[in-house]
C-alpha positions in Angstrom: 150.6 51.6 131.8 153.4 53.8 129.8 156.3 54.8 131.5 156.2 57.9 134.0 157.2 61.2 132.5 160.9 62.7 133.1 161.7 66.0 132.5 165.7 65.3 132.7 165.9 62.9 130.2 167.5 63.4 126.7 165.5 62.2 123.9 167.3 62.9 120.2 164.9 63.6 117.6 166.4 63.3 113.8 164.5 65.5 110.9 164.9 65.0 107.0 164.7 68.3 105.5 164.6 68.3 101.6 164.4 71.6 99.5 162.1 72.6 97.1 159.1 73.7 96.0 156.1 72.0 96.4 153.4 71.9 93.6 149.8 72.4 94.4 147.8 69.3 94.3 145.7 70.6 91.2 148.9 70.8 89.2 150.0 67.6 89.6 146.6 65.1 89.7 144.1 65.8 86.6 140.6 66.6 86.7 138.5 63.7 85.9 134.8 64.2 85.7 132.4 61.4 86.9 132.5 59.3 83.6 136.3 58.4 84.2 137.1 60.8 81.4 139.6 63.8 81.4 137.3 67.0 81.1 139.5 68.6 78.4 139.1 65.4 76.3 135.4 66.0 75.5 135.1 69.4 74.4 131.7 70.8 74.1 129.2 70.0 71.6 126.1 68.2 70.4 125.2 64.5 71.4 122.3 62.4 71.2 120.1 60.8 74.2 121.0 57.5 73.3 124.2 58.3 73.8 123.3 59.9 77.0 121.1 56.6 77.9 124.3 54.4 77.1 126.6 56.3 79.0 124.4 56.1 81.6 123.9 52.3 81.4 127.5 52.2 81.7 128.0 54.2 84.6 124.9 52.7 86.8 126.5 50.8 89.1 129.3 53.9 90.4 126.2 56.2 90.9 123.8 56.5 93.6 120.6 56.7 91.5 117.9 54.2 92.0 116.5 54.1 88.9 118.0 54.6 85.6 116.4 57.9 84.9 118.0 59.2 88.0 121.5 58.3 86.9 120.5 59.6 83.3 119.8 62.8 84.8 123.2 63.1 86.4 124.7 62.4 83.2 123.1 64.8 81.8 123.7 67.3 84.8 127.6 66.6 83.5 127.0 66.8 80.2 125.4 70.8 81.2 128.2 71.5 83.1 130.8 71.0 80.3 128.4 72.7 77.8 127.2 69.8 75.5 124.1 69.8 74.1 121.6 66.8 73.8 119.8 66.8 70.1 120.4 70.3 69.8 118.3 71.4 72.6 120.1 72.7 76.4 120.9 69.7 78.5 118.7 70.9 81.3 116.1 71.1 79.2 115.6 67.5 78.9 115.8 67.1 82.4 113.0 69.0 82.7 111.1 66.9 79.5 111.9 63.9 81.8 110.4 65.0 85.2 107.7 66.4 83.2 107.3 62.5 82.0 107.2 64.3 78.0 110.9 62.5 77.5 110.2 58.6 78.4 113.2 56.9 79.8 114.4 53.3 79.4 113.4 50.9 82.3 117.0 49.5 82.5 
């Protein structure tokens, strides 16, 4: 059981104060997108599915897909949100070729 509160007793608290500024956390950590990559080192342009396919093969195990389609969807969700292009076509666009089963995607 603690110790009973008094309201007569003297307790001596001691504070560090240091000066300065403090940075925003955005300015000081970089953003990293979900492939582990800084998002200003890939800058926007045209890629092929394989690519896609083996990024995604790489990337499996961190993501929460069940099936490798699934995970090469949300690679190619990133790859739409940083504006590349898969075989000159609109990222999203394949996404829809795959749930439309026109694109066929590896087993594994």
């Amino acid at each position: 059981m603690p110790p009973k509160f008094s309201p007569n007793k003297i307790k001596v608290i001691y504070l560090r104060f240091t000066s300065g500024e403090v940075s925003a956390a955005s300015a000081v950590v970089p953003k990293i997108d979900p492939l582990g990559l800084l998002q200003k080192s890939r800058p926007p342009g045209n890629t092929t599915f394989d690519e896609i396919v083996n990024i995604a093969q790489q990337v499996s195990h961190q993501l929460l897909a069940r099936e490798l389609s699934g995970t090469i969807k949300e690679t190619l969700g990133t790859a739409q949100s940083v504006g590349c292009n898969v075989d000159g076509c609109h990222s999203h666009d394949v996404i829809d070729d795959i749930n439309s089963s026109a694109v066929e995607c590896p087993a594994s």
